[in-house]
N, C-alpha and C positions, 0 to 999 in steps of 0.2 A: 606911239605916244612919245614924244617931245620929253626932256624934262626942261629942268628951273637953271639949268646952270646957264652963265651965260658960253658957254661952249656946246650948241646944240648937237657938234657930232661925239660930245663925249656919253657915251653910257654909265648908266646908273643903274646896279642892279642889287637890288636886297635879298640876301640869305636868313633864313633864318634852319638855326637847328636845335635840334628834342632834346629834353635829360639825357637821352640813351645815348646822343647822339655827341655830348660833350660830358660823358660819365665817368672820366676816369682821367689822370694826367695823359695816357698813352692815345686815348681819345680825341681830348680836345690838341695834343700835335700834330694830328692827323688832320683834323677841319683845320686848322692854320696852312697848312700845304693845301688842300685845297682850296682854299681863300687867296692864297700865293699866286697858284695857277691861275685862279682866274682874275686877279689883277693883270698878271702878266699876260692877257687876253686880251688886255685893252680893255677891263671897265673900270666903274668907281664902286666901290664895294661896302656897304653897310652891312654889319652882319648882326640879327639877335638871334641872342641865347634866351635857353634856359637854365633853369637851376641845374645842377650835375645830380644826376640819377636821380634817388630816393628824396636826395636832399629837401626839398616840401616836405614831406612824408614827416619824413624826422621833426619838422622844426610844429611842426604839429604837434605831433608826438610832445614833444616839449612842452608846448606850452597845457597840453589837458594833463599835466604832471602836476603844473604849476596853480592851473583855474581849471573849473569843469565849465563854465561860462567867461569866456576872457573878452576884452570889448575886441570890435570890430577893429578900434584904431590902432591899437596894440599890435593884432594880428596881422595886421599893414605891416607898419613896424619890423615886426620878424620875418614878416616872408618873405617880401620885399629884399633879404636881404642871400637869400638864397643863390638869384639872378645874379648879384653885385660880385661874388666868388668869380663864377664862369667867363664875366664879359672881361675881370681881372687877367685872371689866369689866360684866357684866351690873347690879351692885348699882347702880354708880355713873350706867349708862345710865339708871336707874329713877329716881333720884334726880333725876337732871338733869330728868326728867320733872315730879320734882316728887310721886313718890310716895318714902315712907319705905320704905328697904330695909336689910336687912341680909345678907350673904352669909357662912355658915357651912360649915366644913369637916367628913368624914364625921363626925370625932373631936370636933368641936364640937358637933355635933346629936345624939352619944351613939349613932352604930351600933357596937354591940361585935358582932366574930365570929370568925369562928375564930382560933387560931394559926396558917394555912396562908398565909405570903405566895401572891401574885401568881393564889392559886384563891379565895380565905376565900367561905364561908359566915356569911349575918348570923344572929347568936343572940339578940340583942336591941336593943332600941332604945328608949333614954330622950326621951321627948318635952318634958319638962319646958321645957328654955329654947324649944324652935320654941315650943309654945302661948304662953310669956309674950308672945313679939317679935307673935304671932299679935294677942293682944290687945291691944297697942300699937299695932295699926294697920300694922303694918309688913310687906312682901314678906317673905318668909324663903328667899333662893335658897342651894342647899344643891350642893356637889360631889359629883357621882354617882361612883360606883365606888370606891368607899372607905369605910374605918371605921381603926377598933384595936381589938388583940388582946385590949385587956383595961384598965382605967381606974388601974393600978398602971405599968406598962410605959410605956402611951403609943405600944406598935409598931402603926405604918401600916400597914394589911395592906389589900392591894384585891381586888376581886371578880370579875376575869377578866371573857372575854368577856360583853359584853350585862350588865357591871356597872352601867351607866346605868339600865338599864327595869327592873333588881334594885331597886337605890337607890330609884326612887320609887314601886314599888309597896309596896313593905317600909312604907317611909315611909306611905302611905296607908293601908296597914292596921294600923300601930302609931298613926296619928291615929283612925282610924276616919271615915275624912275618906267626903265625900258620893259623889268620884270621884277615878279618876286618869286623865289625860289623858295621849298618848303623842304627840310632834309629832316627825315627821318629815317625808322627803322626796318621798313620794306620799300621795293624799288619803286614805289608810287601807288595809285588805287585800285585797289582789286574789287573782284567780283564779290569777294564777299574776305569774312575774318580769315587770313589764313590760320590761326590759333586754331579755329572750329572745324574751316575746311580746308585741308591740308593741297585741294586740285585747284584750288582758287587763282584765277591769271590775270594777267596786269589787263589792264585798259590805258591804250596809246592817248585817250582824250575822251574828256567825261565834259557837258556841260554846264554850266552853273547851276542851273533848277534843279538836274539830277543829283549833283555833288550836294546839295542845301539838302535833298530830299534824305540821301544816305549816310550824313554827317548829324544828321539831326537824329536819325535814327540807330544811333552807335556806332556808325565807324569813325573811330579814334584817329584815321590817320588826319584828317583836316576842320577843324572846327567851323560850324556855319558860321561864327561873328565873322569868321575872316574871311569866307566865301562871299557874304551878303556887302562883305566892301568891297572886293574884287568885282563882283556883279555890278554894283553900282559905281563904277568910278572906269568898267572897263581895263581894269589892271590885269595882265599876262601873270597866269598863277603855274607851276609847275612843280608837281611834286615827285623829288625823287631820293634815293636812297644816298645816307651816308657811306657806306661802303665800297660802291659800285660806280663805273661811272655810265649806266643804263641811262638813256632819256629819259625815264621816269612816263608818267599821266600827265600832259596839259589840260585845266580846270579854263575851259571857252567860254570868255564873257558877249554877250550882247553886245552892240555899240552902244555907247553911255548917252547917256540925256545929259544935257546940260547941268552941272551940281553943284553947287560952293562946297568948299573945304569948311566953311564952320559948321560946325554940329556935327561932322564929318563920320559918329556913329548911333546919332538920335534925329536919322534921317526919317523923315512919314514914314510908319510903318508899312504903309499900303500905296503900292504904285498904280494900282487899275480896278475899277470895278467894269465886272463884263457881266453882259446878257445873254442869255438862251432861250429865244422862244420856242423853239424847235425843240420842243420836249414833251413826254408821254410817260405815264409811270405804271407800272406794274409791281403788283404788291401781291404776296403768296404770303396770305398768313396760315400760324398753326400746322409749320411742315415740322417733320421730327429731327430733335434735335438727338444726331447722331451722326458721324463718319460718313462722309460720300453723299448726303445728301445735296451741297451744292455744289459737286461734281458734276452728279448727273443731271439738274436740272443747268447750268451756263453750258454742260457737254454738248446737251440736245441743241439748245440756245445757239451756240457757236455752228451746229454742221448745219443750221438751218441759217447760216450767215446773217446770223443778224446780230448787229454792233452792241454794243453795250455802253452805259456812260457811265454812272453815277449807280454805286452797288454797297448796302448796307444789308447786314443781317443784325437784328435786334439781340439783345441778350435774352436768354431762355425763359418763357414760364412753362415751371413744370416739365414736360418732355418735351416741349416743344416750344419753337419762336419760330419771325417772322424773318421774308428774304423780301427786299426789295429792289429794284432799279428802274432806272431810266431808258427811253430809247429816242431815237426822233421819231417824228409823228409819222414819217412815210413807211417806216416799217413796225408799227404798232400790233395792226393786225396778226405777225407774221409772230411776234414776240405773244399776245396773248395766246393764241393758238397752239404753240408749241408749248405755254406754262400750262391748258387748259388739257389738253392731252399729257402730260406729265404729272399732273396732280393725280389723279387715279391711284398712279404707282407708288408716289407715296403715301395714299391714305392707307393704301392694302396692307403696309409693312409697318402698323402700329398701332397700340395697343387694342383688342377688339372691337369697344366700343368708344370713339374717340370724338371728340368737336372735330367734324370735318375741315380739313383743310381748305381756305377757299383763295380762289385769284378775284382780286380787285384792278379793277382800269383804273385808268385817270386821265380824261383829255384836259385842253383848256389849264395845265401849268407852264411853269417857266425857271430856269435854274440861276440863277443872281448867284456872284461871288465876288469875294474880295480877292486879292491877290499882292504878294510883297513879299519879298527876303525879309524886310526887318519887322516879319510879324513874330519870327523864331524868338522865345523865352522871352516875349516881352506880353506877358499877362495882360488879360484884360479888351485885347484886340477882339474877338470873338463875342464877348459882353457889349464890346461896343454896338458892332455890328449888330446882335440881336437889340439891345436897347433900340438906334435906330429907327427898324424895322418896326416895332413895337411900337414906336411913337409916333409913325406913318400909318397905322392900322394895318400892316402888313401882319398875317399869318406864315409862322414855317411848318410847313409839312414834312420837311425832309430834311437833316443835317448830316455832310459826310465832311469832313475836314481831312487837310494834310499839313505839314510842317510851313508851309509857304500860301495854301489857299484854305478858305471856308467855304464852302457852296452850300447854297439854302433852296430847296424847291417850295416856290411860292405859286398861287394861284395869279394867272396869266396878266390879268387884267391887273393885277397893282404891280405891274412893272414899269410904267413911268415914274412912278412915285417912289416906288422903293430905290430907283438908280439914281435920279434927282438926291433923295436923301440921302441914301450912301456916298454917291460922291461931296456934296456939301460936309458930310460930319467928318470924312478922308483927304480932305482938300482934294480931290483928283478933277481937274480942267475937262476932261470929258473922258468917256468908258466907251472900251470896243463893243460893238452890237454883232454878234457871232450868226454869218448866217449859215442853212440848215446843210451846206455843203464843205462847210471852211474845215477847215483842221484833220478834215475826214479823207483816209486814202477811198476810190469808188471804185476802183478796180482789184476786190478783193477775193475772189472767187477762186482765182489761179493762183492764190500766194502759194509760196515754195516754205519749205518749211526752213531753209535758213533763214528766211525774211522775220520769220517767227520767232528764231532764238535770237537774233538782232533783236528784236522788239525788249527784251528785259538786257540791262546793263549791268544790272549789280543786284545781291538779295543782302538782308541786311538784317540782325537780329536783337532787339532790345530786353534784356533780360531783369531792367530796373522798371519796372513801372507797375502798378498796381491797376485793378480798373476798378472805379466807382462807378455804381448804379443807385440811381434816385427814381424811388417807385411812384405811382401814383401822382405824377407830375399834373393840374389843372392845364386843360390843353386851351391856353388863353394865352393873345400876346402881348409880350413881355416875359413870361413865366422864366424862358433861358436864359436872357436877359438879366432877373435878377437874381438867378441859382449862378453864371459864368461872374457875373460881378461881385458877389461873394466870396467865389474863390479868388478872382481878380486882387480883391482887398487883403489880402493874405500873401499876396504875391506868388501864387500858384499859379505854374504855369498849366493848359490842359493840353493835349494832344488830342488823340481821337476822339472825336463827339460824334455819338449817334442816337440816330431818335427813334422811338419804335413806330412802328403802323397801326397796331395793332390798337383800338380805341376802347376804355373800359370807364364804365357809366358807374362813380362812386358816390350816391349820395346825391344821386342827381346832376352831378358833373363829370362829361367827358374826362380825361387822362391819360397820359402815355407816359410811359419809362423812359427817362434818358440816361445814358452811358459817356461814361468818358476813360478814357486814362490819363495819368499824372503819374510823375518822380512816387516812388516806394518813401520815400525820407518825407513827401508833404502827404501821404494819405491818411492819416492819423488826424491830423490839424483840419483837412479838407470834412471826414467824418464829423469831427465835433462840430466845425462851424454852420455847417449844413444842417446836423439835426437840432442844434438851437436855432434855425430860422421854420424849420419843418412847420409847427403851432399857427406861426403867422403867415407862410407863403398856402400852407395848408395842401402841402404834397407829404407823400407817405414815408416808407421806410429806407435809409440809408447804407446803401450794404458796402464793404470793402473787401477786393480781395488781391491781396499780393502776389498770389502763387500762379501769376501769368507770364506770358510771353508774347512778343508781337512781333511777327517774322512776317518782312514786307520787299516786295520786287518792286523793282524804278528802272523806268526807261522814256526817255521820249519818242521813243515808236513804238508806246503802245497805243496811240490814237488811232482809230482806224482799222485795228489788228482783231478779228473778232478770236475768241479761242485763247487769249493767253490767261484772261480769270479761270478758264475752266480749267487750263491746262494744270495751274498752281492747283487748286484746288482739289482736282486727279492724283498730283501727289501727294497731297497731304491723306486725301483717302486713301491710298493705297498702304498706309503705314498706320492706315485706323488712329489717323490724328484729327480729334474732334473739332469744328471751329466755331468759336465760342462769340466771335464778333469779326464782320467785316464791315471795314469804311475804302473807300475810292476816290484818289483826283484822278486826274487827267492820265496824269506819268506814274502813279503809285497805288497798288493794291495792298491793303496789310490787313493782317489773320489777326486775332488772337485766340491762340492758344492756351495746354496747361502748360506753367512751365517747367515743369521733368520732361516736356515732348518739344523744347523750343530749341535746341540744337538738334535733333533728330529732321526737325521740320527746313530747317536752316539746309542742312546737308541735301536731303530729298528733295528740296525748290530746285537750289543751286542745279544739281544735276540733273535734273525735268528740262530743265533750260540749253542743257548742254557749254555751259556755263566753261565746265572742267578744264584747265590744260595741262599737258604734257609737264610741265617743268613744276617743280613741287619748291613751291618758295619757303624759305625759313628766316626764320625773327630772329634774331640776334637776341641772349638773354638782356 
């Protein structure tokens, strides 16, 4: 990638580094020698910061001293000024070095973005004065997590969590800079938290979908706002440690599509709508809901090779719920068979007299999905989508979502209409048509079993999220549509959505239970709003429960790989860890658990996988 200077063989590379990482005086002299060196490397060097250590924390801290409710703009104001310390302190260390620096605020380096204190999205950014100081020879350290609303105004507006690795990826790709570097407090991305598991090893080069997948799902070292601009802009990301000088993780983008720089983070949230006709479902309703049960039904599943797509287990009634998935239609047979001969064994191991367990087919579906990095924590994406669908007369059967895609299993026949409408409400120019051999390895019979532990990159554990279940949902559409835009309207974001199979006749109307999770901090808000629409949408009872956990493996070679749901699964049995809900994309299977068994379950994945290395990494306090 070229940048803007008019010296196209000068390089332009942006650093940025953590609180941990500029926490202390003795600290931040350390990043100024390193910033030295690699001037004296021959690049141009911008570098953001963040606040020093605790510093946020405190100024928090401060103000609920001062107000238990303080405004938004205020809290701009104070935090904002956290950053302004470090890129200070840092210039000066630089200088003292004896390199020429200059330290510039968000508002000085020209990030304009939204009017939203304390969340703002960046809209643009004027490079003008970094390039001049650029070719002066000079540092240019810039304060992460910040801009203004507008170049009339002058309002401070910051960027919320993970505003730092926003700030200088933004920055790198409004330079056109050669790369951006991420320095933190372990030598790049691991397998999983080393805090929790202590065998956890680097990865030499994570993808972008997979990094969006594992960054959305708690790992702290890289934030998705700043992945999803990397992906989209094709910017060289690389994360490596402040202490060490290890190559760190490079984060692999696609080649970029064509993009303007304005709007530069309020890009369509949705890059693609894709089809699947090549689809068949199998639904096992009423298995018992205890340990090992979808062990052993994906165990058999997998040694009878047959692939799996798209895998949801409903939340519980009573002792038991329901397991569904997808297959292609060429090996249907092969999938009913094996679930039709394995039900027996679970009817035998539960309660004496019980509603038999039964397996349902389903020809004649189709799996329709959105797909986009800038769907992450922007509410409302998913409502849309079922709206939509809803307004086409499209029915969903099926919903399994991940941090970057929705999939919805619709009946076959409104698939023209439903892609039609999706892409019109997405703006997307046309949608890939998936045919029934694409993306699928077909020579799977002799996989070796490192091909296997390749297949999962990273395991990944969220310990914030509560899951809502909406009972007695009217099975009509629109129904998700205006229960996700409800919460939409709250500015709630939802994670995993699933829909049960399971059909129960209330009064004359069908119904099914739908599930989600959300942030622990909106399910209070998410309760109330939902049971005051309850009366008028005329769905049932709203339940919340915090006391979860969502332990999920990403890889993008799990396509194709028949046996690695089972395999996760097997370990979670094996430690007699209940699962309480599963959803599936493409690249990502995630459990939910309880969560007193959600680092137990973390630790047992990781090493099912073989995950483990040799070299035992440590976090700098």
């Amino acid at each position: 990638m070229t940048n803007t200077l008019d010296n196209p063989n000068l390089t332009i590379v942006v650093q940025k580094y953590g609180g941990t990482s500029v926490g202390s005086v003795e600290r931040i002299s350390a990043v100024a020698q390193r910033v030295v060196k690699a001037v004296k490397a021959g690049n141009s060097l911008v570098v953001v910061v963040s606040a020093m250590g605790k510093t946020t924390d405190g100024l928090v801290k401060l103000a609920g001293e001062i107000s238990a409710n303080p405004s938004r703009r205020e809290m701009d104001m104070l935090l904002s000024t956290g950053e302004q310390v470090s890129m200070a302190l840092l210039a000066m260390a630089l200088q003292e070095l004896g390199q020429p620096a200059i330290s510039l605020t968000g508002a000085q380096v020209g990030i304009v973005t939204e009017a939203q204190h304390t969340r703002a999205r960046i809209l643009d950014i004027n490079t003008d004065r970094i390039l001049r100081h650029l070719d002066e020879g000079k540092v240019v350290v810039v304060a992460g997590f910040q801009g203004i609303s507008n170049s009339d105004e002058l309002e401070i507006t910051t960027l919320g969590r993970g505003g730092s690795d926003t700030s200088a990826v933004a920055l790198a790709a409004a330079l056109r800079a050669n790369r951006c570097e991420i320095y933190t407090d372990v030598p790049g991305i691991l397998t999983a938290d080393p805090r929790l598991v202590p065998d956890a090893q680097l990865m030499d080069e994570i993808t972008c979908d997979e990094m969006l997948e594992l960054a959305s799902l708690g790992a702290k070292v890289l934030h998705p706002r700043a992945v999803e601009i990397a992906r989209n802009y094709g910017m060289p990301l690389v994360v490596l440690s402040s202490w060490t000088d290890d190559p760190g993780t490079r984060v692999v983008s696609p080649p970029p599509q064509p993009r303007s720089l304005a709007g530069l983070e309020i890009a369509r949230p949705v890059d693609a709508v894709e089809f699947d006709p090549d689809q068949a479902k199998v639904a096992m309703l009423r298995v018992p809901d205890r340990p090992g049960v979808a062990a052993k039904l994906f165990g058999e599943i997998a040694r009878q090779d047959v692939d799996v797509d798209l895998i949801i287990q409903s939340i519980h009634e009573g002792n038991t719920n329901d397991i569904a998935f997808t297959v292609s239609k060429d090996i249907l047979n092969r999938a009913e068979a094996v679930s039709e001969a394995i039900a027996p064994a679970l009817r035998s191991q539960q309660s004496p007299h019980p509603e038999e367990a039964e397996v349902i087919v389903e020809r004649g579906i189709a799996k329709i999905a959105i797909a986009g990095a800038g769907m992450i924590g922007r509410p409302g994406v998913a409502a849309m989508m079922f709206k939509t669908l809803a307004d086409a007369g499209v029915n969903i059967e099926m919903i399994s979502t991940s941090e970057i895609k929705v999939s919805c299993v619709i009946d076959e026949k409104d698939g023209n209409i439903a892609i039609a409408s999706l892409c019109q409400t997405f703006d997307i120019d046309s949608s890939p048509y998936r045919l029934p051999s694409e993306g699928k390895k077909q020579d799977v019979k002799d996989e070796r079993e490192e091909e296997k532990i390749l297949s999962v990159r990273g395991v990944a554990l969220d310990l914030k999220q509560a899951r809502l279940a909406i009972r007695q949902v009217p099975d009509s559409a629109g129904m998700a549509a205006k229960i996700f835009g409800l919460l939409a309207e709250q500015n709630i974001s939802v994670d995993t959505i699933i829909q049960s199979q399971r059909c129960r006749i209330i009064d004359g109307i069908p119904t099914r239970d739908i599930a989600c999770t959300i942030a622990q901090a909106d399910a209070e808000i998410a309760r109330v709003t939902l049971e005051k629409a309850a009366g008028v949408l005329g769905f049932g009872e709203v339940l919340v429960d915090p006391d979860i956990a969502k332990v999920s493996i990403v890889g993008a070679g799990m396509v194709g790989q028949p046996g690695v749901a089972a395999k996760m699964f097997a370990a979670l049995s094996e430690e007699q860890i209940n699962i309480q809900m599963i959803a599936t994309s493409e690249i990502k299977i995630s459990c939910v658990v309880a969560a007193e068994k959600g680092i137990n379950a973390l630790q047992v994945i990781h090493k099912a996988f073989g995950l483990a290395g040799s070299k035992k990494i440590k976090v700098p306090a």
